[in-house]
N, C-alpha and C positions, 0 to 999 in steps of 0.2 A: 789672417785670412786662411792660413795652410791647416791651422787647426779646425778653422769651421768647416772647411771642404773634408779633413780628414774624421771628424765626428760622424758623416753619416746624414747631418739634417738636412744637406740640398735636397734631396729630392722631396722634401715634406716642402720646403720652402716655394720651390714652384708649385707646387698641389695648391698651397694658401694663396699664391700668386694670380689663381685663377680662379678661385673661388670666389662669392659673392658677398664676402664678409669683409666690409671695408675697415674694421676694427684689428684685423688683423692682414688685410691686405697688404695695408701703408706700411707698418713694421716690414713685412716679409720683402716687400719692395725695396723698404728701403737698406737691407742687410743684403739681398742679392745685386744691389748697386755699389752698394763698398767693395762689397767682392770682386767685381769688374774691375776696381780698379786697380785690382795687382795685377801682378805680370798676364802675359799672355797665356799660358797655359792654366793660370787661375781663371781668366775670363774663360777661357775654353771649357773649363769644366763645366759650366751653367750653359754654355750656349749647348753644346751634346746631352745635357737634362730639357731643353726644349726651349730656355725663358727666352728668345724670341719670338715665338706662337705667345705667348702670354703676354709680354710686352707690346706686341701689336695690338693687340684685341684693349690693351688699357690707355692707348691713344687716344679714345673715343669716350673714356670713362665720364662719367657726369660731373666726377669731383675734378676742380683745377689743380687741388696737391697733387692728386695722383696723376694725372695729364704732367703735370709739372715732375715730378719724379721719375715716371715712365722715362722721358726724354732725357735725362739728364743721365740716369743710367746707361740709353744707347751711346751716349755721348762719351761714355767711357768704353762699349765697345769699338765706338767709332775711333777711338784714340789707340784700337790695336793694330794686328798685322791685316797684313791686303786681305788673307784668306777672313778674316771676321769681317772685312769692310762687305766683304762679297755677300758672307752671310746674312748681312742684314739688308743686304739689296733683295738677296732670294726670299726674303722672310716676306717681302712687302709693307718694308717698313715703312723705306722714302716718300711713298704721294702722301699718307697721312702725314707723316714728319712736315713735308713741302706747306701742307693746308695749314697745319699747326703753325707753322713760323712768318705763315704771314694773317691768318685769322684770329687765332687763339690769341688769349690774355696776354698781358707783357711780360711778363711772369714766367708765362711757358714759350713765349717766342723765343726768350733769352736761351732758355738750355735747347731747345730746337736746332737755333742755331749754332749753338757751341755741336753740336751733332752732328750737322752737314759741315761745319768749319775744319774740322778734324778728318772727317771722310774726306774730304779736299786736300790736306795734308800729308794724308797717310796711305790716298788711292793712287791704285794705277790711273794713267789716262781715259780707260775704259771706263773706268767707274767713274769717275768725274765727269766725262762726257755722259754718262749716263742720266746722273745728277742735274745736268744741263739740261739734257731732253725731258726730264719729268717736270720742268719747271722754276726752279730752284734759287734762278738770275732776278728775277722781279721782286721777289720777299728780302733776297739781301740787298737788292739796292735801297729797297724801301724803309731797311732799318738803318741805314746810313743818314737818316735826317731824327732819328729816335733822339731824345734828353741823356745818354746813358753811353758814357766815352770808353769804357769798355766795351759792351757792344757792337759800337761801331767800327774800333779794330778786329774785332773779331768776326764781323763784317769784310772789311778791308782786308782781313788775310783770307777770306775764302775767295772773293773777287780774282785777288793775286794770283794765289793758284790755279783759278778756274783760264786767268789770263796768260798765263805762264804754260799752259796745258795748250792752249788756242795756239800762242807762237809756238809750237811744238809740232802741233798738227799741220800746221803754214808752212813750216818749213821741210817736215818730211812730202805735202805735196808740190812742194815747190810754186806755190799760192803766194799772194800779194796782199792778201787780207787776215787779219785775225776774226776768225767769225767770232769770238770768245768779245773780242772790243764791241765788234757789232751789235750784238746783243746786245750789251749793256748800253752803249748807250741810246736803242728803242728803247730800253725801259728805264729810259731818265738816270742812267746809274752815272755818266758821262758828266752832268751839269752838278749831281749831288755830290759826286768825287771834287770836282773842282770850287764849290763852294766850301767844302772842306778845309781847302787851303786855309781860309779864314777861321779856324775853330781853333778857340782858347787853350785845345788842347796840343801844346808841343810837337807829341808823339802822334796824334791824330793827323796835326798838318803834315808831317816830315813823312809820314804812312802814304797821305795822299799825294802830296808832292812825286814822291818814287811811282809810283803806279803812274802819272801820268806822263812823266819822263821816259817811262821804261816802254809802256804799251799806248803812247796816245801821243801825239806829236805836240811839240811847244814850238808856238810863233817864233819866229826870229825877234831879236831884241828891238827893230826897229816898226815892227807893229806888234809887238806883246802890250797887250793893258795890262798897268801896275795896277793891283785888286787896292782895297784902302789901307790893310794892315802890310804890314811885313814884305812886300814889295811882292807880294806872290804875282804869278801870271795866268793871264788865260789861255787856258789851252784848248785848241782845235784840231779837228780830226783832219787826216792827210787827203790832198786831196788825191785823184786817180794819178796823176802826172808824177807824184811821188813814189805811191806806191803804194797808197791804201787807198781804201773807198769806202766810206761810212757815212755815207747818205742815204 
């Protein structure tokens, strides 16, 4: 990667980047997405050559390779330092990103989401509540019921974080609710987290089990319903008297 930055050809690389020649777009695309994923001052050098102006505008591309590579690129800047998470907030990358990971093909929802999964990981709270406000909660709940068990953990860790982020905010105002839980579960993420329990996948169950232990209250033993498999439980949200309110 330090040789291709020290050769000279990034900035032809973006030029192709944004040209209309999809014969050489895909290549050029796809070499300034390896590139991201060295260290940070390698990704640094293409983001100060512009490729998020370009990256943005190929959101929208008519091809799904290219929709599909677009994203998977930010998703490697999205796996840098805060200051590049930020960049790609100011780029206006996120509402397209948002549209993509719950409209577009499966194809490009997948690397969509690895995009905003990593921004969740690697962001301040600012930015991930940003992520909240653009929309962001209802597309990963929605792919927590997808065929595709990677995915869904990758799903489940951006949830975590975005949950993890909510008791954070709770606790610095001295709040009695995780608005972060609230959200999710108005948009069904509550009932698809918990049906999880029962998914063939180990790691999947053991993923959702924590998340609802940690941020969603579990019955007492003498009214939990045992789910069919593996003795999992239902879990309910707290009522006001506890300490939460998620009605």
């Amino acid at each position: 990667i330090q040789a291709v930055l020290e050769s000279g050809i990034t900035p032809r690389l973006i030029e192709l980047l944004g040209g209309q020649h999809g014969a050489v777009q895909t290549p050029a695309l796809r070499t300034i997405g390896n590139i991201v994923t060295g260290n940070d001052m390698q990704t640094q050098a293409m983001l100060d050559l512009g490729a998020l102006r370009c990256l943005h505008g190929l959101l929208s591309h008519s091809k799904k390779s290219i929709r599909k590579e677009a994203c998977w690129t930010i998703s490697n800047v999205t796996a840098g330092n805060q200051s590049q998470i930020q960049a790609v907030i100011e780029a206006g990358i996120v509402p397209p990103l948002i549209y993509l990971l719950g409209a577009a093909e499966f194809e490009v929802r997948k690397e969509a989401a690895w995009a905003l999964s990593n921004a969740t990981s690697g962001g301040t709270p600012q930015q991930i509540q940003f992520l909240v406000e653009q929309g962001c909660l209802q597309p990963l709940c929605d792919l927590l019921a997808v065929p595709d068990a990677k995915i869904i953990n990758v799903a489940l860790e951006a949830l975590e974080n975005i949950l993890r982020m909510g008791d954070m905010a709770r606790e610095q105002s001295g709040g009695s609710v995780n608005m972060m839980a609230q959200i999710i579960q108005d948009a069904g993420g509550l009932d698809k987290i918990e049906a999880l329990q029962s998914h063939q996948n180990n790691e999947i169950y053991e993923h959702a089990v924590t998340i609802l232990e940690q941020f969603f209250d579990v019955e007492e033993e003498d009214d939990a319903v045992p789910d069919a498999n593996a003795g999992a439980f239902t879990f309910q949200p707290q009522n006001p008297a506890q300490g939460f309110s998620f009605s």
